[in-house]
N, C-alpha and C positions, 0 to 999 in steps of 0.2 A: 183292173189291179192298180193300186194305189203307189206311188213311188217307195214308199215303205215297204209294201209288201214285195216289190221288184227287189229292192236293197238285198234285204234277208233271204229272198229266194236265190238269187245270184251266190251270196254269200254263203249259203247253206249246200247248193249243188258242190261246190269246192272243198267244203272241207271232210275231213275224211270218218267224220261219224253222221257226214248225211244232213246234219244239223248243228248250227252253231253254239257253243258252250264258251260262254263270258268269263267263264277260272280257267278257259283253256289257253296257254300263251301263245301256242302255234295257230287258233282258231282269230286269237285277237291282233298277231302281226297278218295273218290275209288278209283279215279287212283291210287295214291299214293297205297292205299291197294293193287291193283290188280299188279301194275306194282314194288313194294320198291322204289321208287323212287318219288320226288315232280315235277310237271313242272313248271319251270325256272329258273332264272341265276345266286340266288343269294346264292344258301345253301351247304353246304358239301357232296350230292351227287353227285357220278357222276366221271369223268374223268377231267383232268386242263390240263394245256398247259404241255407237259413236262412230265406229269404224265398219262399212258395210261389205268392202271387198273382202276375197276369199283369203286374204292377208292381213285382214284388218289384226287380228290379234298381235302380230311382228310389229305393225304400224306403232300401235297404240304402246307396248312394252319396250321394243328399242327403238326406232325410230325417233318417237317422239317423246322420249323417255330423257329428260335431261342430264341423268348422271349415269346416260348410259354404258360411256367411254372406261370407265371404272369398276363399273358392277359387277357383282361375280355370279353368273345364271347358273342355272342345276340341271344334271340330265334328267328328264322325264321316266328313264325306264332303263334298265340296264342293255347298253348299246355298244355301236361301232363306229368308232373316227374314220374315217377315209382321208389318207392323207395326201394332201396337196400337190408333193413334190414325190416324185420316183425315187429317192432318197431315203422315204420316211416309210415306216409298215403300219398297217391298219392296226389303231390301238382300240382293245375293249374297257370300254370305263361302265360302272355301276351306277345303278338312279340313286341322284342325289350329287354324282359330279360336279365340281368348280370348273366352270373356264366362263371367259369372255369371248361374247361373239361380235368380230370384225366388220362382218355387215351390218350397214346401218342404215340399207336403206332398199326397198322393195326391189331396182334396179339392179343392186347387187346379189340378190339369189339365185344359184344356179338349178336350173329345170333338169331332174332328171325323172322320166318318164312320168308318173303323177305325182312326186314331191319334188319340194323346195327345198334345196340344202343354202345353208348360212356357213359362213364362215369363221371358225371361234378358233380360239388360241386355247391350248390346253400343255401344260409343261411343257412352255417355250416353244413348240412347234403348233401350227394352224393344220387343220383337219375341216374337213366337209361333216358336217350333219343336220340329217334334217329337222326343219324347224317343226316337227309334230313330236320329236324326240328333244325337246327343249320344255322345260317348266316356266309357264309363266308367273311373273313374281306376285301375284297376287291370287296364283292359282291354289286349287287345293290340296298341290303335291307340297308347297312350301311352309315351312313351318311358322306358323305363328308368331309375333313379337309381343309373348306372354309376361308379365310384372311379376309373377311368382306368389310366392303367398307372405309376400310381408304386408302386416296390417298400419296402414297409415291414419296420421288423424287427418292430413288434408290432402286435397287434390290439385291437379294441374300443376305437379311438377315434372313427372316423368311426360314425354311426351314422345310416343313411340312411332318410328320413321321405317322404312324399307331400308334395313343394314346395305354398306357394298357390301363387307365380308362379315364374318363371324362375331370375327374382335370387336367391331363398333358396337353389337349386341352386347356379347358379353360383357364390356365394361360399361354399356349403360345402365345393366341391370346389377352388378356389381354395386354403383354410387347407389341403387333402388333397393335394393336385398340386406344389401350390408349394413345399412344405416336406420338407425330406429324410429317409431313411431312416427317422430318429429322430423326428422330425416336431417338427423344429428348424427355426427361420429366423432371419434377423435385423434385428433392430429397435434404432436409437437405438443400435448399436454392439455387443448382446448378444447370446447366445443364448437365447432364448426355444427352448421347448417346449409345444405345445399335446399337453392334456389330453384334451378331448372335441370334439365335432362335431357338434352337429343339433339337436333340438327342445327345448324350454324344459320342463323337468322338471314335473309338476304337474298334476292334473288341473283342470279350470275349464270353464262353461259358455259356449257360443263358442268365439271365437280368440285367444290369448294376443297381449298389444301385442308381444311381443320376435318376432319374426320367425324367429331362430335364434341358439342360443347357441353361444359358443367361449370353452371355461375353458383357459389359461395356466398355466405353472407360477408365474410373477411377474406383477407388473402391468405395462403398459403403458401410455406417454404417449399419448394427452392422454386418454386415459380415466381414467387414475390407479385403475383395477382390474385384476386379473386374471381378472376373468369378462366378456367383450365377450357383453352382453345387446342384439343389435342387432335395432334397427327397419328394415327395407329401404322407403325411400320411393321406388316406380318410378314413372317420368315419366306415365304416364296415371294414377294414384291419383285419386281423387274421396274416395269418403265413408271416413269415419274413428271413425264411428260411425253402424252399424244399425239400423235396428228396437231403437231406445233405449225401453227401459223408465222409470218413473217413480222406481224405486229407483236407476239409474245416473245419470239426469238429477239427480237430488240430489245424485250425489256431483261433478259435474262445475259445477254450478248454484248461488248461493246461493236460496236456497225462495223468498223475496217477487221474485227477479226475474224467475226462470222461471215463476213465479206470474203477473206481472203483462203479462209476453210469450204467454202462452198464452191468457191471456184477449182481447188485443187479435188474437190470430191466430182468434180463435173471431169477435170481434165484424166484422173482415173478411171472413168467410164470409156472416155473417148479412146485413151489409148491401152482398153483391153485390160484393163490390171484391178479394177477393182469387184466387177459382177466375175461370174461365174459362166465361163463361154457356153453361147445354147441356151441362156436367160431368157424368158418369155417375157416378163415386167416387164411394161410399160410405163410404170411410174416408180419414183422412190420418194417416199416418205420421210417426214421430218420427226423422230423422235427423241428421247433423251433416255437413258437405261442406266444401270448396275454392267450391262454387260461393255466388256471390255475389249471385244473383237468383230463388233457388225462389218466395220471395212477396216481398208491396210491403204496409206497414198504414204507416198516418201519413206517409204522403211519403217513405217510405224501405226498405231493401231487408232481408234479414231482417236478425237481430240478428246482430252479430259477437263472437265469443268473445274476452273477454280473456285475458292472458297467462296468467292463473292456471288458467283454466277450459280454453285450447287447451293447455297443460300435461297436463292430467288426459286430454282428451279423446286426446290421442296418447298417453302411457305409461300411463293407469290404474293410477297408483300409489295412488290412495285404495281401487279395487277389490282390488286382489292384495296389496298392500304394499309399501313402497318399496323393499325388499330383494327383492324376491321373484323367481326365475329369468323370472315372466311376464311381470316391469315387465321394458321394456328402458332403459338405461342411456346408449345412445347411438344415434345412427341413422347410415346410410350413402345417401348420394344418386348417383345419376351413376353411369355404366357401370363393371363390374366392371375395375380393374387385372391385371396379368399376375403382380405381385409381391404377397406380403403385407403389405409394411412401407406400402407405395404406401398398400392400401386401408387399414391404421391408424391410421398421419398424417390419413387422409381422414376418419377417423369422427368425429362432432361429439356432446358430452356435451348430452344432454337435461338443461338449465337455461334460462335465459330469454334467453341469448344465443343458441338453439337457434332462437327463433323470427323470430330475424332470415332465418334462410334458409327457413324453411321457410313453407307458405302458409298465410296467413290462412285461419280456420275460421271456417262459421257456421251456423245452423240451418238445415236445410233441411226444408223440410215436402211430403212425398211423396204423392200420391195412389194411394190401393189399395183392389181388391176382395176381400185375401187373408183368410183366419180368420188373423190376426196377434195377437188377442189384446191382451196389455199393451202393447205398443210403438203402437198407435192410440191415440193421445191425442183425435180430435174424430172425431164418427161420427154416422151417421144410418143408417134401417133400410132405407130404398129412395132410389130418388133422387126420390121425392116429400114421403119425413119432412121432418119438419125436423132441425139437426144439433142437435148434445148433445156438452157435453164427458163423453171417459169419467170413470163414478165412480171407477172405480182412479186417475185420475189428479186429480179433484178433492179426494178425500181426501188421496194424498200430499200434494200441493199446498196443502193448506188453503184450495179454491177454493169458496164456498157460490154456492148457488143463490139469488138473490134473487125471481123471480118468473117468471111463465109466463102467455103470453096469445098464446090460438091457435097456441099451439104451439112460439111463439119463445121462448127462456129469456133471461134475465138473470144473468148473474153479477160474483161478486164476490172 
């Protein structure tokens, strides 16, 4: 008997008509039970081209996925979150689900009996699921990045990318659909010609602020460019910066202030006030959010970013350069229009009148047991050490160590 034939007989003794039926959902979650694995072609188990371990499909999709910190993955089949903390209740989401998933990296999957669960964020809370119940983004649960039926007379302008969310779709096919033959429209009374369509030129580690560029033959009001470098701000956005390193917090941060906040966020761990007593985390993360209440040190909630600094933290024009196709230029909020000119008029130039509409930024300080490396700024070895700021981050920082008794540190 052939391993095939083992498969299916195994699988077939179990299920309750003797014999397996592929339209039957209860016949097609045993397999999955008996074997950790789903059959077929579209989800994160399994092995990929290139990638030989029984992982390789996670590998290949987040892992080594560059913009994978941002992307928004889909459920594979309608499911159940298992949530993280005692806290939260197991929630059912439908295939075809939004969230991002936390692990990034094969170490971080938790084994339970023959699957792998990952760690993904889904409406603000993290939940366990596993990664056979995950769509891979170029599987054939995902939809398409289809041009529609507008007939063009030339090519090579649209150029179609693996959206993070929806919006970057839709408004690239928007400039594609909306615009004529020539891929003309008009705007302020002209005709414009768009040039190109889809992802911001460049290579860079992470995800580029511009969400998706559209180069013009002229400039356009009220950008007063001809390259629309846009930010897509969708209505559930939270963080706006990830797993921030010590090197980006500098360019976002003047040094003695994030200096003098990171100590006060250590010395609220120390003296009990800022976790949650009975905390398992072993690390805390460096983020930047919308939300307004990750921690409490001094009677007050985290620190919120000034203009200069919520500037930097949305276009990253210190990191790419203020020219550069990766900084975006302008953002676009609010459901996509029918017309082009509509969503033009709409787009608002990232300056300081930008931050009237858009929401307030602030530190957010995240708790994790991942090998994250640089982006842990405060850390301990179990949940009985004691915590320690990291030295990659005291040094940028120019944070000294003043004294150590029993295990607590002092810094300065």
């Amino acid at each position: 008997m052939n391993l095939l034939d083992k498969i299916i007989l195994e699988w077939s003794y179990k299920t309750e008509k003797g014999y397996p039926d592929i339209d039957n959902e209860d016949d097609m979650s045993l397999f999955e039970t008996i074997f950790g694995f789903k059959l077929g072609e579209s989800n994160m188990g399994g092995k990929a081209t290139g990638y030989p371990s029984t992982t390789g499909t996670f590998e290949k999709y987040v892992t080594d996925k560059e913009d994978s910190e941002n992307f928004m993955y889909t459920a594979d089949r309608d499911t159940i979150l298992i949530p993280t903390s005692d806290e939260e209740e197991p929630v059912s989401i439908k295939k075809g689900t939004e969230f991002n998933i936390i692990s990034k990296k094969v170490a971080d999957l938790i084994q339970k009996g023959v699957s792998k669960l990952a760690t993904v964020k889904y409406d603000g809370s993290e939940y366990l699921l596993s990664i056979t119940s995950i769509n891979k983004p170029t599987g054939k649960g995902v939809d398409a990045f289809e041009p529609g039926e507008a007939k063009k007379h030339k090519s090579g302008v649209l150029h179609p990318f693996i959206p993070g969310h929806p919006q970057e779709k839709d408004v690239a096919l928007l400039f594609h659909n909306a615009s004529d033959e020539n891929y003309n429209f008009k705007h302020d009374g002209k005709d414009v010609e768009v040039q190109y369509i889809g992802e911001a030129r460049g290579r860079t580690p992470g995800k580029p602020k511009t969400d998706l560029l559209v180069i013009l033959d002229k400039e356009v009001k009220p950008i007063n460019s001809n390259k629309l470098r846009i930010s897509l701000k969708a209505g559930n956005a939270t963080f706006v910066e990830n797993w921030t390193r010590p090197q980006r917090v500098l360019q976002i941060f003047e040094k003695g202030k994030i200096k003098e906040e990171v100590i006060k966020i250590y010395n609220g761990i120390v003296a009990n006030t800022l976790l949650k007593k009975g905390t398992t985390t072993k690390n805390l993360a460096f983020f930047i959010s919308t939300s307004s209440s990750t921690y409490t040190v001094e009677g007050r909630g985290p620190l919120q970013l000034n203009q200069d600094e919520a500037l930097e933290a949305y276009t990253a024009a210190r990191k790419f350069g203020a020219d550069s196709e990766l900084t975006p230029n302008c953002f676009f909020k609010g459901a996509v229009p029918s017309e082009i000119t509509t969503l033009v008029s709409g787009l608002v130039p990232f300056d300081t009148n930008a931050l009237t509409v858009l929401e307030d930024l602030y530190i957010h300080v995240r708790g994790s047991n991942e090998a994250r490396g640089g982006s842990l700024f405060i850390k301990r070895e179990n949940v009985d050490s004691p915590w320690y700021i990291n030295p990659d981050w005291a040094t940028a920082l120019g944070i000294s160590l003043v004294s150590e008794k029993d295990g607590v540190r002092q810094y300065k």
